[in-house]
C-alpha positions in Angstrom: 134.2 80.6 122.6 137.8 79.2 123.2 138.1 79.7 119.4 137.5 83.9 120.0 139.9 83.7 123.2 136.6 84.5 125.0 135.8 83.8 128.4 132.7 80.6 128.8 130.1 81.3 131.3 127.3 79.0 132.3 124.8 81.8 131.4 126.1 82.4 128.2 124.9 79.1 126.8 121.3 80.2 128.5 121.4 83.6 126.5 122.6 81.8 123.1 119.6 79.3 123.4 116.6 82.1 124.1 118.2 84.0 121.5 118.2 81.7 118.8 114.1 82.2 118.1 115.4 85.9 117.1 118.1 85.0 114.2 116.6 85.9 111.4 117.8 84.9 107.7 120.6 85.5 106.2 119.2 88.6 103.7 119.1 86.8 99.9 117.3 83.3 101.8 113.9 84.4 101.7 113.6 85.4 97.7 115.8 82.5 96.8 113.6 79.9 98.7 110.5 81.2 97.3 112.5 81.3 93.7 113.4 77.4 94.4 109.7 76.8 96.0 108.4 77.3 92.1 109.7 74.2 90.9 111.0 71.9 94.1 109.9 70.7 97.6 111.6 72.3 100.8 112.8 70.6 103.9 114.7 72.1 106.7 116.9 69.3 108.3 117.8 71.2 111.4 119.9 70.2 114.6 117.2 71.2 117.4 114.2 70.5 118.9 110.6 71.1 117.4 109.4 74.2 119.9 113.2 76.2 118.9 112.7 76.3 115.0 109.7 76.9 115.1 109.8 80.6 115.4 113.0 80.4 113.1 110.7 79.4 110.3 108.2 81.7 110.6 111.2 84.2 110.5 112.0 82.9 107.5 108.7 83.7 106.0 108.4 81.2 103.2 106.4 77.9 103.4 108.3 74.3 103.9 107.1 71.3 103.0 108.9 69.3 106.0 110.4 70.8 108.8 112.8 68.0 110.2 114.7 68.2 113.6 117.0 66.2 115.9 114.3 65.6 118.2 112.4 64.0 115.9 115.2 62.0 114.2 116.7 60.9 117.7 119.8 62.2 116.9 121.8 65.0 115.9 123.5 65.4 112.6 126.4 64.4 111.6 124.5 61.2 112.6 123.6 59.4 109.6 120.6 58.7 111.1 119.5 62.3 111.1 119.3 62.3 107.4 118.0 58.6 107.0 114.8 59.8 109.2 114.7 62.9 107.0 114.1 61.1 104.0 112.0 58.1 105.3 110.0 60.9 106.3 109.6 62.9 103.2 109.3 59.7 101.4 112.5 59.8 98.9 115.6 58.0 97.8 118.7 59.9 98.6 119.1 60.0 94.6 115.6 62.0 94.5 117.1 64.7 97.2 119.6 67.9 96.5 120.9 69.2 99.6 122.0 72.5 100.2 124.1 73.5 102.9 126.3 76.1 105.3 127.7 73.0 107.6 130.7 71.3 106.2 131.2 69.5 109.5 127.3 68.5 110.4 126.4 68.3 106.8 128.6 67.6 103.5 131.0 65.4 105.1 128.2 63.2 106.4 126.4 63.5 103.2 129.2 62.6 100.5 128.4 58.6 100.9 124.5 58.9 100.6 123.8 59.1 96.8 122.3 62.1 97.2 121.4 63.7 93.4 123.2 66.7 94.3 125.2 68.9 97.1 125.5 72.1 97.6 127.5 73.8 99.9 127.0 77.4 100.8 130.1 78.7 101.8 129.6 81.9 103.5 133.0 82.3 104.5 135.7 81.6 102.2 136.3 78.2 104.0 138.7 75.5 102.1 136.6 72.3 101.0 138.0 69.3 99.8 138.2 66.9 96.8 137.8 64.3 99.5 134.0 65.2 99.5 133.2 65.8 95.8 131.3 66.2 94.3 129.7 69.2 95.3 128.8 72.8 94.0 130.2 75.9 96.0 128.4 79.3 96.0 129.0 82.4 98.4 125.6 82.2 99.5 122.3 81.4 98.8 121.4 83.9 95.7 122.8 82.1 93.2 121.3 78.8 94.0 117.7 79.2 91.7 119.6 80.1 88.7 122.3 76.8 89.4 119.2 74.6 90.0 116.8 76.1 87.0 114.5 78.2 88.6 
């Protein structure tokens, strides 16, 4: 909120959590993850707690194979940890995996060291990346991301 030059109060952070079960998708995610669902595994990796997404994904409307949250992991990404327990869990090698992403911060810095087969950042907002953290593909949003990865 400091960011906006908005005013904190206590029972904004209340509101912000009830509301999160309401978010819905961004528009192109449901169509692309069913495109993507044709040919690969899904997995949320997600920085809350098992009850909160829950509602998220049914929002979502499209089927995940693993639905992986801090609370389960013990920790919250960037926490390598986070993404060790995600793939122990889904039972793959980093190598096998191609993550796709919105958070630079929470998840393509953390991820550049992993061997993962592939990154992909989703960069909604014109951000600046960084050769620092190649490789990695960039797209706008999630619609192009079947026709990148074959589907």
């Amino acid at each position: 909120m400091r960011l906006h030059g908005l005013e904190y109060r206590t029972s904004d952070g209340d509101a912000l959590v009830e509301a999160v079960p309401t978010f819905g998708p961004f528009p192109e995610v449901p169509e692309a993850l069913r495109r993507l669902k044709t040919k690969y595994e899904l997995a949320i990796i997600s920085n809350t707690d098992d009850a909160m997404i829950a509602q998220n994904v049914k929002n979502i409307g499209v089927e995940f194979d693993y639905v992986i949250t801090a609370q389960q992991a013990g920790a919250y990404k960037p926490d390598r940890q986070t993404f060790e327990y995600a793939y122990k869990t889904m039972g793959v090698e980093p190598s096998q995996v191609i993550h796709t992403a919105q958070g630079w911060e929470y998840d393509h810095i953390p991820t550049r060291d992993l061997g993962l087969k592939r990154r992909v950042w989703i960069n909604r907002y014109g951000r600046k990346g960084s050769a620092d953290y190649q490789p990695y593909d960039e797209l706008p949003d999630l619609s192009g991301l079947p026709k990148l990865l074959g589907c």
